[in-house]
C-alpha positions as CSV (number, residue, x, y, z in Angstrom):
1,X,60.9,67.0,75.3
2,X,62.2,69.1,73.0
3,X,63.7,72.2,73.3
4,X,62.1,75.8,72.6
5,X,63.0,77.2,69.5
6,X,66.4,79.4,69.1
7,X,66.9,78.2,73.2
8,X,70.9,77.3,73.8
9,X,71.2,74.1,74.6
10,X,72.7,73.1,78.4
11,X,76.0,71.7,78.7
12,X,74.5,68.1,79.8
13,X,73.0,68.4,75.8
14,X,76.1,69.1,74.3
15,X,77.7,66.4,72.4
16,X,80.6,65.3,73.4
17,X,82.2,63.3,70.3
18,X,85.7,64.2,70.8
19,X,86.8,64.6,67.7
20,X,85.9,68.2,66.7
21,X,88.8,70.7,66.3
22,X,88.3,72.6,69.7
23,X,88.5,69.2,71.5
24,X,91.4,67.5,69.6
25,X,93.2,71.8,70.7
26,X,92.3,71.0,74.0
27,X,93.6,67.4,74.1
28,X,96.9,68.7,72.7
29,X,97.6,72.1,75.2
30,X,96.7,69.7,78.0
31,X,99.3,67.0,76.5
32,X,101.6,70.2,76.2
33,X,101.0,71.0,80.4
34,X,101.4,67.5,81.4
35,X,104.5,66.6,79.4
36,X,106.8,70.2,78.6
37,X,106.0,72.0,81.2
38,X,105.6,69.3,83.9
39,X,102.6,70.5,85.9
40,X,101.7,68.8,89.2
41,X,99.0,66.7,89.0
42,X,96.5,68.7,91.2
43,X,97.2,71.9,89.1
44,X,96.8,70.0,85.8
45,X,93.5,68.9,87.3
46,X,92.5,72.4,87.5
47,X,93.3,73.0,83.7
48,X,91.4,70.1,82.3
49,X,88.3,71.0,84.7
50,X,88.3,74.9,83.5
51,X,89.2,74.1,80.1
52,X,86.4,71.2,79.9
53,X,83.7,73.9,80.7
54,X,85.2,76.3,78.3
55,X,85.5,74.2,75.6
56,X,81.3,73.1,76.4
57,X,80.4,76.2,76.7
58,X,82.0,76.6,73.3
59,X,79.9,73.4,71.8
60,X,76.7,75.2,72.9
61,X,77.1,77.8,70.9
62,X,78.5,75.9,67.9
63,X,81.4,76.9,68.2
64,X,83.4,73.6,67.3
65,X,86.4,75.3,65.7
66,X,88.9,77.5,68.1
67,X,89.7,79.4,64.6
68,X,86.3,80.7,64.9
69,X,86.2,82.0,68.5
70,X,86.4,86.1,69.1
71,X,87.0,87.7,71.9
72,X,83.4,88.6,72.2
73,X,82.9,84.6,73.1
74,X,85.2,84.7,75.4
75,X,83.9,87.4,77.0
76,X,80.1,85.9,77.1
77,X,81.9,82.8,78.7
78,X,83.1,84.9,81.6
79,X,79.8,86.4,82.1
80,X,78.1,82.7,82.0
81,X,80.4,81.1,84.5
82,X,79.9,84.5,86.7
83,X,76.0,83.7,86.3
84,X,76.0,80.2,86.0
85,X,74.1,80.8,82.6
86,X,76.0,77.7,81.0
87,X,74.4,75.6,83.3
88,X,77.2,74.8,85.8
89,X,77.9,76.6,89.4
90,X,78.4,80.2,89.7
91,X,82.2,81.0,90.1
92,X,83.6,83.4,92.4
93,X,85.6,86.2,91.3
94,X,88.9,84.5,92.2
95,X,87.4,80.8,90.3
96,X,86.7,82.7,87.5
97,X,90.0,84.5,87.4
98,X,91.7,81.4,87.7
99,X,89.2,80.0,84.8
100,X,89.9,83.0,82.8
101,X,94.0,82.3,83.5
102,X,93.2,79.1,81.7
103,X,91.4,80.1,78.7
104,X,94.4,82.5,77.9
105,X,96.7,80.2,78.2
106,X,95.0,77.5,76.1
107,X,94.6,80.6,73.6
108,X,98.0,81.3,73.8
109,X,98.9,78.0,73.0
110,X,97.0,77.5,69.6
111,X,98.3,80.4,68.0
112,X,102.1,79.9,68.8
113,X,101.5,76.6,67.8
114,X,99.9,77.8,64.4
115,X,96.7,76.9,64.2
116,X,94.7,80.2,65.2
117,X,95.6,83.0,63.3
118,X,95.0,85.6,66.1
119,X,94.6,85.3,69.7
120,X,90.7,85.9,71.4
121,X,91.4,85.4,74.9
122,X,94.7,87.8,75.1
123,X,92.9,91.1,75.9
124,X,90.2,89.9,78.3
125,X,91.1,90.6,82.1
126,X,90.2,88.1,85.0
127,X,87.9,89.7,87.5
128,X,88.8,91.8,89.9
129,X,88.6,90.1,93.7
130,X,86.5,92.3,95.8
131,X,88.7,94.0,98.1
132,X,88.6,92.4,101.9
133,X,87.6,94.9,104.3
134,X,90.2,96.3,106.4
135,X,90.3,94.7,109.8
136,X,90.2,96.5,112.6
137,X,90.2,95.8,116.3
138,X,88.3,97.7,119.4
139,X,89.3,100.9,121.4
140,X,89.4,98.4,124.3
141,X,91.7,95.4,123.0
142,X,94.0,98.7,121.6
143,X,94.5,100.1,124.8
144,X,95.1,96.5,126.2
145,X,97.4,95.8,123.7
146,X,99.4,99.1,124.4
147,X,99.3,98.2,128.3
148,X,101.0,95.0,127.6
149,X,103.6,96.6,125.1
150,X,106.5,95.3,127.4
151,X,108.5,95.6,130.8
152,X,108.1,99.0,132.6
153,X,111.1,101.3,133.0
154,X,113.4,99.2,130.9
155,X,114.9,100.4,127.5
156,X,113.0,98.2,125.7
157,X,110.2,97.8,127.3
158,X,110.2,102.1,127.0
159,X,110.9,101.2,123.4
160,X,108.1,99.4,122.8
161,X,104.9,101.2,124.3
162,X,106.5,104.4,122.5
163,X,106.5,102.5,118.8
164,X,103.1,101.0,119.7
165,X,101.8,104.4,120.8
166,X,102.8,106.2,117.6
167,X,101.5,103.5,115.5
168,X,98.0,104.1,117.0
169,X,98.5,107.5,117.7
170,X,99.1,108.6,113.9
171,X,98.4,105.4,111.7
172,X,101.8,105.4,110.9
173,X,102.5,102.0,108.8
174,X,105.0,99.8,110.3
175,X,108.2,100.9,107.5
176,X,107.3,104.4,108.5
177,X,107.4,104.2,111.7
178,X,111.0,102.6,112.2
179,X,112.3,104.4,109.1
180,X,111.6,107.9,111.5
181,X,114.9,110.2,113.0
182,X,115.1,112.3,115.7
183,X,114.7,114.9,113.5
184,X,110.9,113.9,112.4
185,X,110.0,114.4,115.8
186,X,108.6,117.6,117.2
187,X,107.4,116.6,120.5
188,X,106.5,120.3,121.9
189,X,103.9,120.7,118.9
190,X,103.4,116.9,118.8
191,X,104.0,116.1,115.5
192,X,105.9,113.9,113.4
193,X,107.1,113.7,110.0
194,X,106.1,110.4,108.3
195,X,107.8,109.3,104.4
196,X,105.4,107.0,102.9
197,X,105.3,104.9,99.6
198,X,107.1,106.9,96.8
199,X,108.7,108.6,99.3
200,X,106.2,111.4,99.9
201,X,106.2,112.9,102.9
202,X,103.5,114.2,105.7
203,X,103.4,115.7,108.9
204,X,100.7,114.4,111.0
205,X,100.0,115.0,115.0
206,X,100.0,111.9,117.3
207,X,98.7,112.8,120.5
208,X,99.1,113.3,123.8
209,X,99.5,109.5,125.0
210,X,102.0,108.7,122.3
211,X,103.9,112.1,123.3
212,X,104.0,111.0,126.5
213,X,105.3,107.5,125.9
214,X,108.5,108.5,123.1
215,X,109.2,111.3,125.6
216,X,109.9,108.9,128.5
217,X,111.4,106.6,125.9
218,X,113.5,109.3,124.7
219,X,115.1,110.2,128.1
220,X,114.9,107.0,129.9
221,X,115.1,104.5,127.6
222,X,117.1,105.2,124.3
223,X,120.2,106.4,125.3
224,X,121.2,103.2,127.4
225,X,120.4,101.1,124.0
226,X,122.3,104.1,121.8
227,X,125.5,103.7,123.4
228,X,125.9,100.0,122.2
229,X,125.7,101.1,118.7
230,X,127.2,103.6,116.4
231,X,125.7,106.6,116.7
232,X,122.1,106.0,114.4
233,X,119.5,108.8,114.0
234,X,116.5,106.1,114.2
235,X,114.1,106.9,116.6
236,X,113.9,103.2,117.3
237,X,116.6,101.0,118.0
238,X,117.2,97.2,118.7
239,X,119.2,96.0,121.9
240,X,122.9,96.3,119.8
241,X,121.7,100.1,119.0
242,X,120.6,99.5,115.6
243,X,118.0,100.5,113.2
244,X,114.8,98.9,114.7
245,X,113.8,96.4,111.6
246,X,110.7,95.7,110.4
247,X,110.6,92.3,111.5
248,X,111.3,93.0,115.0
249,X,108.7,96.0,115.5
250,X,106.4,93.2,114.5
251,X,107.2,90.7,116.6
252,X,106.9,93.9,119.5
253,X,103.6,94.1,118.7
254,X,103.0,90.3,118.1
255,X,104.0,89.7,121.9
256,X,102.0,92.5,123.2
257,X,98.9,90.9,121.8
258,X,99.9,87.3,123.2
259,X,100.2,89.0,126.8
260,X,96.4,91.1,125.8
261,X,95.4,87.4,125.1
262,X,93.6,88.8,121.7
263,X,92.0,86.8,119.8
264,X,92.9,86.3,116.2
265,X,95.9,87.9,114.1
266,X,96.7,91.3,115.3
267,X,99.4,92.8,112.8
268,X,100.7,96.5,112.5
269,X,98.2,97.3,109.6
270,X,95.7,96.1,112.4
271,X,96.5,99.3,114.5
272,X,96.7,101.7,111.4
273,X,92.9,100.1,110.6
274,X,92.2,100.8,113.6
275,X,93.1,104.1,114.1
276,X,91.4,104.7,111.0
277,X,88.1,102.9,111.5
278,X,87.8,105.3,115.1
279,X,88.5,108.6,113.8
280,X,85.7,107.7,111.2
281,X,83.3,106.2,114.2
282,X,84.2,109.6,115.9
283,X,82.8,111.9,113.1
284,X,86.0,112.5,111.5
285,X,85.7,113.6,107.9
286,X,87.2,110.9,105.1
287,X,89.5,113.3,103.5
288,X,90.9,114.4,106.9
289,X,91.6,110.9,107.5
290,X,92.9,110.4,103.8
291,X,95.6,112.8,104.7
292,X,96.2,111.3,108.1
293,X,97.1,108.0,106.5
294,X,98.9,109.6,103.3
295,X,96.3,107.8,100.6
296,X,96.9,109.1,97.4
297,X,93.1,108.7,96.4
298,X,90.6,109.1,98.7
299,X,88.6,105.5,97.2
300,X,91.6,103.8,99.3
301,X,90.0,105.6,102.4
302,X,86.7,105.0,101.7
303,X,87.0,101.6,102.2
304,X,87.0,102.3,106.3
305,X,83.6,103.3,106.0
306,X,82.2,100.5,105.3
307,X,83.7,99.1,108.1
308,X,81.9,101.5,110.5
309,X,78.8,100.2,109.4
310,X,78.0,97.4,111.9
311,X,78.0,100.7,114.1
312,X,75.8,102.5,112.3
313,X,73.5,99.5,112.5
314,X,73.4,99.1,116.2
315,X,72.9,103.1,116.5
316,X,69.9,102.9,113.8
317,X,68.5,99.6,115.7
318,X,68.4,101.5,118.9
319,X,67.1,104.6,118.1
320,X,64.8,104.4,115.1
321,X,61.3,103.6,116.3
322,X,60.3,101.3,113.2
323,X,63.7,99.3,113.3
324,X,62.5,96.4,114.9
325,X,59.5,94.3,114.0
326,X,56.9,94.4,116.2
């Protein structure tokens, strides 16, 4: 059967002699991985299979000589493997990132060694990953994780529902939260002064319930882990009256959702996602909740609505008379 006229022929068509330029450039920068830069076996694997289907697609389009390739080629050999045009699967945007990676490299390669004079491959950008919606967890498992935030009436356990409160209560990240002082605090207006990336600052409320808890916290708790250390302005402190790190305000919340018996990874984000993804299922307005969580572009924010959509759908299921099929 032979092929339409002007039709690009598949990569199964494609001769594969071996000896054309591109080929013999391809033998060589995988020679170079194996040998001078000592790549594992599995990753130079990866190589020869990306670089394989670059160097067909190439073929295809007669293209036997890498001195000949612009970046315009390289740029219709992103959009084939993203479409499967050239005949082979479709790629996902992190395979064709990784594919792309490859093709730079191999670029790279040929003109330090001298035998491109420029360089098609060094201005094209892998694709972007789409970005993973935020994860968020329900009002329910929150409030069951903040029940089982620690031992009642001890310092600690004090400690811990207050940090877990204001985490939920304000969307506070986790840095923000322990980097706070005394001196953020104003508990009679119930607000709290947050410094986020690039050290910006923002006052934001954090409810009654988390008022409550750093109160108690404040008065019953605190001082008896204070007096074992040297006098710091943290809000939050660990058992020797330290700065409460990082690392152990996760492992707080990391034990309160063992004891909950949650399902799944439930991280500190999880609770700013949270808090997020509720004020949005409540009716709160994005750029309200842009503020609240101290995003310097609304986009950022915007990704919570999208994950308030499986509620829409339940509320558009239920109440719109054609929803359903009949």
């Amino acid at each position: 059967m032979t092929s339409a006229p002007g039709a690009r022929p598949s990569i199964a068509k494609t001769a594969r002699a071996g000896n054309t330029a591109v080929e013999k450039a391809l033998t060589g920068y995988l020679d170079h991985l194996a040998v001078e830069r000592g790549l594992a076996t599995n990753t130079l694997g990866a190589y020869r299979r990306d670089l394989r289907r670059y160097v067909d697609f190439l073929l295809s389009h007669r293209l036997a000589d890498p001195a000949a390739v612009s970046e315009a080629d390289v740029m219709n050999f992103l959009a084939a493997i993203r479409t499967g045009e050239d005949g082979a699967a479709i790629l996902s945007a992190s395979s064709a990132a990784r594919t792309v990676v490859a093709v730079r490299g191999f670029h790279r390669f040929l003109l330090l060694e001298g035998l491109t004079a420029t360089d098609p491959a060094g201005q094209v950008q892998p694709p972007s990953a789409p970005k993973r919606l935020p994860k968020a967890i329900s009002l329910d498992a929150v409030e069951r994780v903040l029940s089982a935030a620690g031992p009642p009436e001890t310092p600690t356990g004090l400690r811990d529902r207050a940090l877990l409160e204001l985490l939920y209560g304000c969307g506070a990240r986790i840095s923000e939260a322990v980097g706070c002082a005394i001196d953020d605090l104003d508990l009679q207006s119930g607000l709290v002064r947050l410094r986020g990336k690039g050290d910006k600052e923002r006052i934001v409320p954090i409810g009654s319930y988390a008022v409550t808890a750093v109160e108690a916290y404040l008065v019953r708790g605190r001082p008896a882990l204070a007096q074992r250390g040297k006098g710091s302005p943290a809000i939050f402190l660990n058992a020797r009256g330290g700065p409460l790190s990082r690392q152990s305000a996760w492992a707080v919340l990391a034990g309160a959702a063992d004891r909950a018996e949650l399902s799944g990874k439930v991280s500190p984000h999880t609770l700013r996602h949270s808090f997020a993804t509720h004020l949005l299922e409540g009716g709160a307005d994005v750029r309200v909740v842009q503020e609240l969580l101290g995003h310097a572009s609304v986009t950022t924010t915007q990704l919570y609505t999208r994950v308030t959509a499986d509620t829409l759908r339940e509320v558009y299921v239920a109440a719109h008379p054609r929803a359903l099929q009949a």
